[in-house]
VMD Tcl script that draws the C-alpha trace (Angstrom):
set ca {
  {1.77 -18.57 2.77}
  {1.82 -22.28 1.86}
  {-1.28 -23.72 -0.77}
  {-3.67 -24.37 2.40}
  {-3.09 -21.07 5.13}
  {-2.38 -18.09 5.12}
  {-0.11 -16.98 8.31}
  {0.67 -13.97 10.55}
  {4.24 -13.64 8.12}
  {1.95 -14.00 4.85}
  {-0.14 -10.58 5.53}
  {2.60 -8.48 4.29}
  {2.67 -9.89 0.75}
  {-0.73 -10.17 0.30}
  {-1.36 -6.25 1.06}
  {1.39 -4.99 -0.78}
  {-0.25 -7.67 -3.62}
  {-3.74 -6.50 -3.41}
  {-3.08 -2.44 -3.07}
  {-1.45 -3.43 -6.94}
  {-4.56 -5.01 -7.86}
  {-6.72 -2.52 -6.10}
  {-6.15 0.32 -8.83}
  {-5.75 2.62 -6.35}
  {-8.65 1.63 -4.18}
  {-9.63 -1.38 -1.82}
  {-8.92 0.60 1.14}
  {-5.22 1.64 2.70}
  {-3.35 -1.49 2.83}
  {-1.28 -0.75 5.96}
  {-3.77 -0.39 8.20}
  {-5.39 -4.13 6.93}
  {-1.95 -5.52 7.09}
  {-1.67 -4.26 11.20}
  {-5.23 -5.43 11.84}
  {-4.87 -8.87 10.14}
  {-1.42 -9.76 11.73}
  {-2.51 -9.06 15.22}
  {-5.74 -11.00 14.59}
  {-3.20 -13.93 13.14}
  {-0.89 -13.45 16.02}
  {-3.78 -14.57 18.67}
  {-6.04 -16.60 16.64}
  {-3.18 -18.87 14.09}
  {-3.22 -19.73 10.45}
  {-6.55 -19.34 8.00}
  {-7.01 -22.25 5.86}
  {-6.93 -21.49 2.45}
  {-8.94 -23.60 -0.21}
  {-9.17 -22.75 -3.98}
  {-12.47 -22.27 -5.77}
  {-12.22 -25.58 -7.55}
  {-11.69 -27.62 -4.00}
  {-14.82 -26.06 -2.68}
  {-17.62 -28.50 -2.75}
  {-21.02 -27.85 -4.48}
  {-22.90 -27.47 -1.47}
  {-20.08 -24.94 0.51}
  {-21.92 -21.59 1.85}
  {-19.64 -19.06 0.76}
  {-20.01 -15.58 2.19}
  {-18.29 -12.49 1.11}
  {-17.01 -9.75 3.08}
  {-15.78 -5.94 2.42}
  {-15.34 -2.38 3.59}
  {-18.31 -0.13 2.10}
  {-17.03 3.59 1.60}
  {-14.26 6.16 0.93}
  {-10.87 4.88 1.61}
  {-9.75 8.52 2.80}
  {-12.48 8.47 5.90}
  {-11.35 4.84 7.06}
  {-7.45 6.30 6.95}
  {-8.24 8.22 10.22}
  {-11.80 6.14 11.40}
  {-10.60 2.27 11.94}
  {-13.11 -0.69 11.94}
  {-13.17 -3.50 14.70}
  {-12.33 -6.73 14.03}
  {-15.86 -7.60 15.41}
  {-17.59 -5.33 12.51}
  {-16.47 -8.07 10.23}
  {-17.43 -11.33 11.96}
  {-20.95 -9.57 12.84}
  {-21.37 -8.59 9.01}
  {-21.39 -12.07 8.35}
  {-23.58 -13.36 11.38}
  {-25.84 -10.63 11.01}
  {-26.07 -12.17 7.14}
  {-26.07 -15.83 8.57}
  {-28.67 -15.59 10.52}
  {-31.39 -13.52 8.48}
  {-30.74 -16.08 5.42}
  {-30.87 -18.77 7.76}
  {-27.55 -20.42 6.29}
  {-24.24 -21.78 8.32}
  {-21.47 -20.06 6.76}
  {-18.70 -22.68 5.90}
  {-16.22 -20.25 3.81}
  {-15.22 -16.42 3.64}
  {-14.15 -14.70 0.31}
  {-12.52 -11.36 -0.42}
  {-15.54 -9.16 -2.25}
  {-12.50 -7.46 -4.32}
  {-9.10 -7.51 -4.68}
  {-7.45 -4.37 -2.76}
  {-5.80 -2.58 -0.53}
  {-7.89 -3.60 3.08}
  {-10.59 -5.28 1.00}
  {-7.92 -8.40 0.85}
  {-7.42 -8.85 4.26}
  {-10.69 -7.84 5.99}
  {-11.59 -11.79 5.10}
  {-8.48 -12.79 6.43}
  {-9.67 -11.15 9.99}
  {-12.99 -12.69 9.60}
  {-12.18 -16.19 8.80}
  {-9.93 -16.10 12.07}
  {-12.40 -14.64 13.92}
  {-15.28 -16.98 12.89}
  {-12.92 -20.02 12.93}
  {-13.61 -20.65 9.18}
  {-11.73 -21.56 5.53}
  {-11.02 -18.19 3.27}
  {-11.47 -19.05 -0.31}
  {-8.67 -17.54 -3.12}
  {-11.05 -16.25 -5.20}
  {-12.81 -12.66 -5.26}
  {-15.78 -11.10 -7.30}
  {-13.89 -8.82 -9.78}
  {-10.30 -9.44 -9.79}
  {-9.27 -5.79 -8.94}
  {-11.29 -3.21 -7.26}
  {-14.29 -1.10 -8.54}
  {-15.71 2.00 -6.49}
  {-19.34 0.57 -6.74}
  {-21.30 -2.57 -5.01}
  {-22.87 -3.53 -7.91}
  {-20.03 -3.70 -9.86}
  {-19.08 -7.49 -9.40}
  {-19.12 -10.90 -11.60}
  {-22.63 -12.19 -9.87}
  {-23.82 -8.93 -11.46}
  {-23.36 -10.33 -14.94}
  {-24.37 -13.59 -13.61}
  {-27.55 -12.85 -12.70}
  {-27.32 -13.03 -8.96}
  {-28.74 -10.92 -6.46}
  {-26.87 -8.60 -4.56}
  {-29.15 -8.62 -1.11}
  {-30.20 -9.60 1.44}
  {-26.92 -7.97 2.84}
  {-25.63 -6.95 5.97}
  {-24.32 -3.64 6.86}
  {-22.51 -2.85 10.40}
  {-20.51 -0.18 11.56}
  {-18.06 0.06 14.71}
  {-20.10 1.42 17.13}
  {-22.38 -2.01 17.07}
  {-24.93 -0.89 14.66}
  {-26.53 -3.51 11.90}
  {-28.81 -3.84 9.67}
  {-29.93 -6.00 6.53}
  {-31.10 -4.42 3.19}
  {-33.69 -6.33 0.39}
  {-33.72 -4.52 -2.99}
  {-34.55 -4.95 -6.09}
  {-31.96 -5.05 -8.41}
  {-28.10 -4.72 -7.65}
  {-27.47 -1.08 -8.47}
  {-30.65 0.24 -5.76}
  {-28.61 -2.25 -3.13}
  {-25.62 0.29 -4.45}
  {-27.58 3.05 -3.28}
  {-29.15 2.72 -0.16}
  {-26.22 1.03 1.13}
  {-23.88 3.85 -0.18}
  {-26.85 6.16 1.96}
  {-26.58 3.99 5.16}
  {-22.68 3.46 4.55}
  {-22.80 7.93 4.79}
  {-24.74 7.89 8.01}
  {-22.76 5.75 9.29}
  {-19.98 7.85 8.89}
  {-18.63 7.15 5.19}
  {-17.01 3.47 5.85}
  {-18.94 0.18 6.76}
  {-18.39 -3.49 7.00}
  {-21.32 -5.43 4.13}
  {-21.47 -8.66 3.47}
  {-24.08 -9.88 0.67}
  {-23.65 -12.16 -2.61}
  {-24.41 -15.57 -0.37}
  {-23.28 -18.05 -3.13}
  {-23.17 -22.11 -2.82}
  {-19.47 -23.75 -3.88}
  {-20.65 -24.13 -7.67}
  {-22.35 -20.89 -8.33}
  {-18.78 -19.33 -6.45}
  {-16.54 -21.01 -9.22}
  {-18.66 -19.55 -11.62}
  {-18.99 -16.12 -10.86}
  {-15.48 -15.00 -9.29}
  {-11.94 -14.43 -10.28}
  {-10.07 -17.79 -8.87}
  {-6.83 -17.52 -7.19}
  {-6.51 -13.62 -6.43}
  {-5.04 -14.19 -2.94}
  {-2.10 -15.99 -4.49}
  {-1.66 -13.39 -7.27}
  {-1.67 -10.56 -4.37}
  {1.36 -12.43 -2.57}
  {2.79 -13.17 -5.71}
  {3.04 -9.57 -6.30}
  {4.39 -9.06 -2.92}
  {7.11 -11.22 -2.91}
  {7.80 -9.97 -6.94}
  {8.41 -6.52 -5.39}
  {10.39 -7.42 -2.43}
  {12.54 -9.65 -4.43}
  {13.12 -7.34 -7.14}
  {14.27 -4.49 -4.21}
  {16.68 -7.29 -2.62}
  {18.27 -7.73 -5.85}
  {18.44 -3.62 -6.78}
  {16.62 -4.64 -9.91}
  {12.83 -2.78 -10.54}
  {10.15 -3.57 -8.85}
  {8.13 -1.84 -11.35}
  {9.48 -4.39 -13.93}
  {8.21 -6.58 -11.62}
  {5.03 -5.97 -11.55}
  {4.11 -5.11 -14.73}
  {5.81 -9.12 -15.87}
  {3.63 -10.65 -13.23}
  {0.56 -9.04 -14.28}
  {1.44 -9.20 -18.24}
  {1.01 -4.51 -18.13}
  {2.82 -2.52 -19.63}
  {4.57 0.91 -18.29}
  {2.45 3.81 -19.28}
  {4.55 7.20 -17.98}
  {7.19 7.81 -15.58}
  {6.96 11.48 -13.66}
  {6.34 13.16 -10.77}
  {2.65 14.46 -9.19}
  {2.49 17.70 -9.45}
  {-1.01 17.99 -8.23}
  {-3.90 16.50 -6.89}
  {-7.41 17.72 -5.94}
  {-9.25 15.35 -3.77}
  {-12.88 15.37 -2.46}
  {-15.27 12.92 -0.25}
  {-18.55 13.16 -2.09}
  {-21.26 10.82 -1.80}
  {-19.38 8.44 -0.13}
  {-16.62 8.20 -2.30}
  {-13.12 9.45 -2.81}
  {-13.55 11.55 -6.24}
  {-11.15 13.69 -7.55}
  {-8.01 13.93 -10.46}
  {-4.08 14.13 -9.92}
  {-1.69 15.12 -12.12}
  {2.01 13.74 -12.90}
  {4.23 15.41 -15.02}
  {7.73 14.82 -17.18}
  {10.96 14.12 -14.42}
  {12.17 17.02 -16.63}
  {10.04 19.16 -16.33}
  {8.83 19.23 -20.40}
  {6.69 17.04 -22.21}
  {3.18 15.78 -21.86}
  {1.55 15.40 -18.74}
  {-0.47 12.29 -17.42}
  {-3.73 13.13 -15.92}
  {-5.51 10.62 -13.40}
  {-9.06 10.45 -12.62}
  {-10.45 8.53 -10.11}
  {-13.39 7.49 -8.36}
  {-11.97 5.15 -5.32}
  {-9.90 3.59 -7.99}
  {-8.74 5.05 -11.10}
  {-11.00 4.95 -13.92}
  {-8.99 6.89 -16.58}
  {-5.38 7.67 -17.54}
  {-4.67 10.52 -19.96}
  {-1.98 12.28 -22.06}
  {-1.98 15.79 -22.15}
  {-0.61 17.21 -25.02}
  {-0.67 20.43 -27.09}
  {-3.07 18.80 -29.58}
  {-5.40 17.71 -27.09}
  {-5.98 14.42 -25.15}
  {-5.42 10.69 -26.06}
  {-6.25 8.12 -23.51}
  {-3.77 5.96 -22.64}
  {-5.70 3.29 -20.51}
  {-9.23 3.53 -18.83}
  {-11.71 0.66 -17.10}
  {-12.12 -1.81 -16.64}
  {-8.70 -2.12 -16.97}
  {-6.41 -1.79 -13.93}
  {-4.83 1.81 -13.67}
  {-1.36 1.12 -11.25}
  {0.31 3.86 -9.58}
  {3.55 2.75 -8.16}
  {6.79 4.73 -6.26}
  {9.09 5.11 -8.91}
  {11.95 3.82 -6.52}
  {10.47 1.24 -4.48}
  {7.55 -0.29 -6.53}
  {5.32 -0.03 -3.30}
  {1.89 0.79 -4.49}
  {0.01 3.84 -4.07}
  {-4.05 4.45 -3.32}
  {-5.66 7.02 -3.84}
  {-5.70 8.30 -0.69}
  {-2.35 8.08 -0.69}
  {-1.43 10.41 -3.63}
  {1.05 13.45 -2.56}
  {2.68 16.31 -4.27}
  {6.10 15.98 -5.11}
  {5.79 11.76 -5.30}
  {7.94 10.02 -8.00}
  {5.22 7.50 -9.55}
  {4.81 4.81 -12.19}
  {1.98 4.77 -13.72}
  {1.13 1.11 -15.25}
  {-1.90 -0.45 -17.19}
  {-2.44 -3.96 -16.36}
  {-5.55 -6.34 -18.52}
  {-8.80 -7.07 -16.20}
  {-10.79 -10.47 -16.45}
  {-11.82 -10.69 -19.95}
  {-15.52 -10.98 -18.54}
  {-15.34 -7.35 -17.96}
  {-14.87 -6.51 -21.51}
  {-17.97 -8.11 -22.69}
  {-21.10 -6.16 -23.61}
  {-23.05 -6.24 -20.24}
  {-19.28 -5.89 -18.28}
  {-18.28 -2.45 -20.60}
  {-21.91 -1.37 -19.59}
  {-21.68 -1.89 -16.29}
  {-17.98 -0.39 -15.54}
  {-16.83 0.84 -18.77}
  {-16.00 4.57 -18.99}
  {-19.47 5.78 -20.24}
  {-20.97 4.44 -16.80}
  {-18.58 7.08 -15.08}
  {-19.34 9.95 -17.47}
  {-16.24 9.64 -19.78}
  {-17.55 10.07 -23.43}
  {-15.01 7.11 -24.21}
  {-14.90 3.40 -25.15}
  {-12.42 1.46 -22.85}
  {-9.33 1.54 -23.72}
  {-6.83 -1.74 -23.66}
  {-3.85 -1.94 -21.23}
  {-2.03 -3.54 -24.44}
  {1.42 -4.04 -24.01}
  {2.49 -3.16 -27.84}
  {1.19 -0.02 -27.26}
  {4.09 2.78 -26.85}
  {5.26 2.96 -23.97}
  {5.78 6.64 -22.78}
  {8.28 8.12 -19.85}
  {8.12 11.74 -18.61}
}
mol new
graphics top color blue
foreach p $ca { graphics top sphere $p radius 0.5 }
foreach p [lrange $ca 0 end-1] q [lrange $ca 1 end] { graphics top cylinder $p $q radius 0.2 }
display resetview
């Protein structure tokens, strides 16, 4: 990927990138990687501007998969859900679209835009609306901005559309999160309509070069047998939080989610275990010990699971008995940790009875 495209070669980077920042959500980056290559292959390079080279006036539309991450592993979108998510959009508001932009950083979520932008012919901005991934619509920058979520589109691959008005953000949450379940538990939605200016203001600028950045971090650091782990957790300033194995998980779709709690334990089979829960992403990472439970990191932090060997990120969906994992903490956009971010995605929102907790590096590190 140079400064100004991104290219059939650059997908592969920018997947492995974004499942990092994706906290375990964002969708399963191998499928988005297949789907966005082939669209690359037959339509060419996406021009790629930054946030600050957009002009005031640009029509920036973003663009996402709507559901559980496990459901779309086995039920694929069309490449023609996302263009018509964004003409659907287009022509209710009655705008020309001039850019795409990634809704989140993750997993498919990073190169769904990629597909679109070829298919519409159009610029993808580096820049998303969080700077990782968060299991809920409403759970973006524009949020704390002030900025509506609808009108939004919703399609789905067998040609259905539709456009939602509601009142705040979190009721577009929920009858989209209804319509995304009818529609089989994944969707294509595009909402958050922003101009050029209001864009630089309310998203997380250069996230597409992060994700390759990543990418190449990790394939580098494999070429040269050192750690990609160490890799990682340098480029995104974490910090290594435990070292094991999973030794189980218990997994659910409910309410349009994937829900459910994994568990990795010592290489050696004694110590304290680590104890995921996750929502789509991972919300919380804790240490089980005989006195009890300390939380190691939690959102709006990033929570990074990562093979042990190969430093190839892991989803949710993903998650396996027997798998040798890293576990990582990595620091979110500081706007997350304000008041109004901490109430919107901190732990409380999810039912934890805990403040957030910092993905600090001078914390201790701990390995199973």
């Amino acid at each position: 990927m140079t400064e100004d495209e991104v290219t059939e070669d650059d997908v592969e980077l920018i997947a492995k990138g974004a499942a990092v920042l994706g906290a375990g959500g964002g969708g399963d980056p191998y499928i988005g990687m297949l789907m966005a290559q082939q669209t690359l292959r037959a339509r060419g390079p996406v021009p790629l501007v930054h946030p600050r080279d957009l002009s005031d006036d640009a029509v920036v539309f973003p663009v996402a998969m709507m559901g559980a991450p496990t459901v779309m592993v086995e039920k694929l979108p069309t490449t023609e859900q996302f263009a018509e998510a964004i003409t659907a959009l287009s022509r209710y508001v009655g705008k020309r679209v001039t850019h795409v932009a990634c809704a989140e950083a993750g997993g498919i979520n990073s190169t769904i835009p990629v597909i679109a932008a070829a298919e519409l012919g159009l610029p993808l901005v580096d820049g998303d609306l969080m700077g990782r991934a968060f299991p809920e619509l409403q759970m973006v920058l524009p949020t704390l901005a002030g900025i509506a979520g609808t009108p939004m589109s919703i399609a789905d691959e067998k040609g259905n559309t539709g456009i939602l008005s509601s009142v705040d953000n979190p009721w577009s949450e929920r009858m989209a999160r209804a319509l995304t379940i009818e529609m089989g538990c994944s969707a294509i939605i595009s909402n958050f309509v922003m101009d050029g200016a209001t864009f630089r203001a309310a998203s997380v600028p250069g996230t597409l070069g992060v994700c390759r950045q990543l990418g190449r971090a990790i394939v580098q650091a494999r070429s040269a047998h050192r750690s990609a782990v160490d890799a990682v957790v340098d480029v995104l300033n974490g910090r290594l939080v435990y070292t094991g194995k999973v030794t189980d998980v218990a997994r659910r779709t409910a309410t349009g989610f994937a829900r459910g709690t994994a568990t990795v334990a010592p290489l050696t089979g004694q110590g304290d275990t680590l104890t995921l829960e996750f929502q789509n992403e991972h919300l919380l990472a804790a240490r089980q010990h005989s006195g009890g439970q300390h939380i190691e990191v939690s959102t709006p932090d990033l929570i990074i699971v990562l093979d042990a060997e190969t430093g190839d990120p892991i989803t949710t969906e993903a998650l396996r008995f027997g798998q040798r994992v890293s576990v990582l903490g990595a620091p979110c956009d500081e706007r997350w940790h304000t008041e109004a971010g901490v109430a919107l995605v901190g732990p409380r929102y999810f039912g934890y009875d805990s403040d957030p907790v910092r993905a600090v590096r001078q914390q201790q590190e701990m390995v199973g």
